[in-house]
SEMAR-186883 format. One record per residue (C-alpha): residue in three letters; x, y, z. Coordinates in nm, 3 decimals. Layout:
BEGIN
   code         u         v         w
    ALA         X         Y         Z
...
***
This chain:
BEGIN
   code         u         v         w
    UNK     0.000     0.000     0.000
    UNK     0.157     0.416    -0.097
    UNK     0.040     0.530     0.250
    UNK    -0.072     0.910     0.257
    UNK     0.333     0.978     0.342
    UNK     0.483     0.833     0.032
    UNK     0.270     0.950    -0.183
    UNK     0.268     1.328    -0.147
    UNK     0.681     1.238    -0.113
    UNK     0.634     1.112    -0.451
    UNK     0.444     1.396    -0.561
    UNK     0.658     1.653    -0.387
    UNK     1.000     1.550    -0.516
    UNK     0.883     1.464    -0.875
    UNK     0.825     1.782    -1.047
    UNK     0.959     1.959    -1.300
    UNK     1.164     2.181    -1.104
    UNK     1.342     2.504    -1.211
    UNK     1.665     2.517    -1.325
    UNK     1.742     2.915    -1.221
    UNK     1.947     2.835    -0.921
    UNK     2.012     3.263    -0.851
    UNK     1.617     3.304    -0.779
    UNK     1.661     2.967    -0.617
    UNK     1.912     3.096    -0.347
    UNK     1.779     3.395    -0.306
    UNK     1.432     3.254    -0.175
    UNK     1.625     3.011    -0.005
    UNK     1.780     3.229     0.179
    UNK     1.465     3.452     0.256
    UNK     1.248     3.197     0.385
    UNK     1.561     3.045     0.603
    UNK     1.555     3.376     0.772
    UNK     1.171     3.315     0.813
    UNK     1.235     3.035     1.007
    UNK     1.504     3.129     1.221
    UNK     1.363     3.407     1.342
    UNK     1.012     3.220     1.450
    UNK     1.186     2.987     1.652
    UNK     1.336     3.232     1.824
    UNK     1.055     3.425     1.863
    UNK     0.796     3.160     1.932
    UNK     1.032     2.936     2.101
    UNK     0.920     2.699     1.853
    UNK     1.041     2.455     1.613
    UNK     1.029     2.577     1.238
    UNK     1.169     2.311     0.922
    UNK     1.239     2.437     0.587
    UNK     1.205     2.161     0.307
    UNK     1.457     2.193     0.028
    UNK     1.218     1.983    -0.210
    UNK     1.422     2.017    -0.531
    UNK     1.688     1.886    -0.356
    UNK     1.507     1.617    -0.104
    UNK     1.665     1.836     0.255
    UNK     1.546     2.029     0.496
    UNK     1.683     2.317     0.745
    UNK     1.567     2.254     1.100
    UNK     1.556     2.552     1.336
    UNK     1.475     2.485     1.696
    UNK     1.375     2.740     1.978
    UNK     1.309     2.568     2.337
    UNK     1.033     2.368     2.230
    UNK     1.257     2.121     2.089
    UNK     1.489     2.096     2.447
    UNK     1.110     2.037     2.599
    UNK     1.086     1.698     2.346
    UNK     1.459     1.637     2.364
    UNK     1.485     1.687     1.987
    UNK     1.699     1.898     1.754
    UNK     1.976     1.931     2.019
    UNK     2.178     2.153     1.817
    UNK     2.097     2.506     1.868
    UNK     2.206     2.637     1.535
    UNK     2.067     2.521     1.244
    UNK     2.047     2.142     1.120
    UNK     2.074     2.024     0.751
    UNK     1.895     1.637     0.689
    UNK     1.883     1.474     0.393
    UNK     1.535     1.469     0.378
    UNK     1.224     1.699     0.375
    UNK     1.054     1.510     0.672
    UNK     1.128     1.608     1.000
    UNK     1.079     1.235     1.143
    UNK     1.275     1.308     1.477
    UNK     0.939     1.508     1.541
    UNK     0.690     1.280     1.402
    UNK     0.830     1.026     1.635
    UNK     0.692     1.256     1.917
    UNK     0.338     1.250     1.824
    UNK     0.025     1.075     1.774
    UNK     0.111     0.845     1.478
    UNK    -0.279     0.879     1.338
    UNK    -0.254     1.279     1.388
    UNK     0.034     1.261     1.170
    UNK    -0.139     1.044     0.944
    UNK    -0.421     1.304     0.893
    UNK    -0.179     1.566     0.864
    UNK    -0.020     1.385     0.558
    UNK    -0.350     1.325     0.394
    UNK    -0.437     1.735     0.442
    UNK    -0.108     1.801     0.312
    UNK    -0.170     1.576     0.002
    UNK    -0.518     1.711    -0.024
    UNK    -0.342     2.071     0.027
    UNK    -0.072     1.987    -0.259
    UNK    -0.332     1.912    -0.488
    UNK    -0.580     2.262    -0.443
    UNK    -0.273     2.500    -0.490
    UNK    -0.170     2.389    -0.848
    UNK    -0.575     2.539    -0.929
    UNK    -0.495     2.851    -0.723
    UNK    -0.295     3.158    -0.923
    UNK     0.076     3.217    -0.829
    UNK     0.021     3.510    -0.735
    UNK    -0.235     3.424    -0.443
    UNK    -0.085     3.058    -0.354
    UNK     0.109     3.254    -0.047
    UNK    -0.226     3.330     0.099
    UNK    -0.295     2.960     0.207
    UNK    -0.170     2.703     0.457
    UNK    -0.244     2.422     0.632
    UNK    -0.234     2.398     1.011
    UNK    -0.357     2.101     1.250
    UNK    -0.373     2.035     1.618
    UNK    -0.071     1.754     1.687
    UNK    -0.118     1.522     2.027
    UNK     0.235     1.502     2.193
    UNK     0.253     1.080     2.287
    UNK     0.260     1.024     2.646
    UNK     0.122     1.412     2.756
    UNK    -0.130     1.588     2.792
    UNK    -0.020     1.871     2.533
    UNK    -0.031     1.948     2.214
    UNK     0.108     2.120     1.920
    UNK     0.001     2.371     1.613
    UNK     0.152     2.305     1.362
    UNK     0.126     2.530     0.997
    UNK     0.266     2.410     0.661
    UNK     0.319     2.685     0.390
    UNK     0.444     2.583     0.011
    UNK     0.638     2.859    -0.194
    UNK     0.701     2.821    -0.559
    UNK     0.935     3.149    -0.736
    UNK     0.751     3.359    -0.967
    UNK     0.910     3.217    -1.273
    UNK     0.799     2.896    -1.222
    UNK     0.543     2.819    -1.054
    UNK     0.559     2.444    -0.919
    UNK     0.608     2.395    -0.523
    UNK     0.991     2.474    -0.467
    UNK     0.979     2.512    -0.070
    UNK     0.707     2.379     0.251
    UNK     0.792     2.600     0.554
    UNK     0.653     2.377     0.862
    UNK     0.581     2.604     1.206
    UNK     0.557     2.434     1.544
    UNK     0.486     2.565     1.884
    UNK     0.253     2.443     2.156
    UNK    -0.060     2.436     2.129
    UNK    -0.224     2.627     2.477
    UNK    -0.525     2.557     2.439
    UNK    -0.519     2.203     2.573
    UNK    -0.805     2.061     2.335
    UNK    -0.741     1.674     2.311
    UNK    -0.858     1.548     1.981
    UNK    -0.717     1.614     1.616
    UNK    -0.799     1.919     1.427
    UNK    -0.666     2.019     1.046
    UNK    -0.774     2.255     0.851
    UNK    -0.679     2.429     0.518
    UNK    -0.727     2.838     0.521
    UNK    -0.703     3.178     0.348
    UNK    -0.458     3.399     0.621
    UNK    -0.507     3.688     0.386
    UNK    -0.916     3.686     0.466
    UNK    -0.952     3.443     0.752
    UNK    -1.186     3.182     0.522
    UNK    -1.128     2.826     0.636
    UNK    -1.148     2.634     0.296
    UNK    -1.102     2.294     0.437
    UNK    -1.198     2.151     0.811
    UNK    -1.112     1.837     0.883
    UNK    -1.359     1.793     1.206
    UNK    -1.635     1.913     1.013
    UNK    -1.535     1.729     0.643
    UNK    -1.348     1.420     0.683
    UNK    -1.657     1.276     0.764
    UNK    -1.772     1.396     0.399
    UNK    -1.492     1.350     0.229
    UNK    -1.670     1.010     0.098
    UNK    -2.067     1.015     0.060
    UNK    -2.307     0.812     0.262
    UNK    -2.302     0.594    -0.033
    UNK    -1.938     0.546    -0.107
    UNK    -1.924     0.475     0.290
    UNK    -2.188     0.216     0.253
    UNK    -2.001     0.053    -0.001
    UNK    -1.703     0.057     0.109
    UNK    -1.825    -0.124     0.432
    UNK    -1.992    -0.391     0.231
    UNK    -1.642    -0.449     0.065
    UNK    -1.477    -0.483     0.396
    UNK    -1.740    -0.699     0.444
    UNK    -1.652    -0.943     0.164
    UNK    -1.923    -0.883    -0.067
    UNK    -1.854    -0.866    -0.430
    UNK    -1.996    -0.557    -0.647
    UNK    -2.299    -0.820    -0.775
    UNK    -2.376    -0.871    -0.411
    UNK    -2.376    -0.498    -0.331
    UNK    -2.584    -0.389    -0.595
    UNK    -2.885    -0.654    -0.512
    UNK    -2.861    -0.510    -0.136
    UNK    -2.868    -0.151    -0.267
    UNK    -3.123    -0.224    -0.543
    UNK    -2.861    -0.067    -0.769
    UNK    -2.736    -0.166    -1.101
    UNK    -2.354    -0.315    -1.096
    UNK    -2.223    -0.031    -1.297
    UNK    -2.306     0.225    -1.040
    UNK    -2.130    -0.011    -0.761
    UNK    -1.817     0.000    -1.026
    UNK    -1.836     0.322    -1.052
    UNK    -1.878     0.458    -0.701
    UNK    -1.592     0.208    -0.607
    UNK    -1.371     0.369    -0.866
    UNK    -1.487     0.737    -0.696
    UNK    -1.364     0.586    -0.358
    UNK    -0.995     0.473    -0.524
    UNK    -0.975     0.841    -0.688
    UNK    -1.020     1.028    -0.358
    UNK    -0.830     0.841    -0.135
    UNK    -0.559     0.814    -0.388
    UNK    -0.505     0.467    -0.321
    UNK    -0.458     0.177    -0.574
    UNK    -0.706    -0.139    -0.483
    UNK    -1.034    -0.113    -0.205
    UNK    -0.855    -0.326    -0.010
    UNK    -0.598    -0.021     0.106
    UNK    -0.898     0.210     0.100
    UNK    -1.064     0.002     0.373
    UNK    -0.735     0.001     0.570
    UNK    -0.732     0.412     0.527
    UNK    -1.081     0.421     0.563
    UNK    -1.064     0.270     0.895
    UNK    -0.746     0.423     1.027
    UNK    -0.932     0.813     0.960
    UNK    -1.260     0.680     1.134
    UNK    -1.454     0.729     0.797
    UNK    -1.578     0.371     0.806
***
């Protein structure tokens, strides 16, 4: 099964990038300063993903000596564009969702305009294993203005104080405060009552003939809502979109 995780990797680190490496370093360089200075200000954690060239740039304010991460005060280069040192922190399934927004995410800005793409981020509510905290976390992808695929994801950490226990993601405007996406209010929709019911059935065992008596429906429609399911959850067989399905509560 590509899990949520490899496959925005896959989608991330696959494009056509551009080959202007002076605009390159100079917004480099800008958005390193970006994150430097919120970890020192918010005392936070910030990662800047190199994805042309599969790194990332890892500065840490105190929040990291609170999760014993990142011990290096000054800045840390890794050879890849996930900050796993983290991850291995948290809630594995609130990570999980937070792939699947970020995929979901990666997807809506290629139909947004360059010039508004800065406008939007992701953030989501992180569980901290073994505590009783939490952290926000926001995700912002940059692209230069001559070309205008995803060259940079700017990831922001600090703790969360407002102590609420379950997951929360959402995708939003910052330039107009409209929340496009909600994950507490939309995963639940992100398949229809049908597509739900079907999918069950198939975790069930039932074959698409089966289904389609049950529903009074013809076996077309079952084929084709089954093929609906596989296209959103970007997954290649039902069997690993009953394992997702399950693992996000949707089923």
């Amino acid at each position: 099964m590509i899990n949520p995780k490899s496959n925005l990797q896959n989608q991330l680190l696959q494009q056509d990038f551009s080959e202007n490496e002076e605009v390159e370093k100079l917004q480099l360089k800008d958005w390193q300063k970006m994150g430097k200075d919120f970890a020192q200000l918010e005392n936070g954690i910030a990662i800047l993903s190199d994805l042309k060239n599969n790194k990332s740039y890892i500065y840490s304010g105190k929040l990291a000596d609170e999760l014993h991460i990142f011990q290096e005060k000054d800045a840390q280069e890794i050879e890849s564009i996930w900050e796993d040192e983290l991850f291995n922190k948290l809630n594995p399934e609130d990570v999980l969702q937070k792939h699947v927004l970020e995929l979901q995410f990666f997807q809506m800005m290629k139909m947004i305009p360059f010039e508004k793409r800065s406008d939007f981020c992701v953030m989501s509510r992180l569980r901290i294993l073994n505590s009783s905290q939490s952290l926000i976390h926001k995700m912002f992808y940059f692209s230069n203005s001559k070309h205008h695929n995803v060259e940079l994801a700017l990831c922001l950490y600090h703790f969360d104080f407002f102590q609420n226990q379950s997951y929360l993601g959402m995708i939003s405007n910052t330039s107009n405060g409209t929340i496009i996406y909600q994950t507490e209010t939309e995963n639940s929709t992100f398949l229809s009552l049908r597509e739900k019911e079907i999918l069950k059935m198939i975790k069930q065992g039932r074959k698409s003939k089966e289904i389609a008596e049950i529903l009074f429906i013809s076996i077309n429609t079952v084929n084709r809502h089954r093929q609906n399911i596989l296209e959103k959850m970007r997954v290649s067989n039902t069997t690993e979109a009953c394992i997702l399905a399950m693992k996000m509560n949707w089923i």
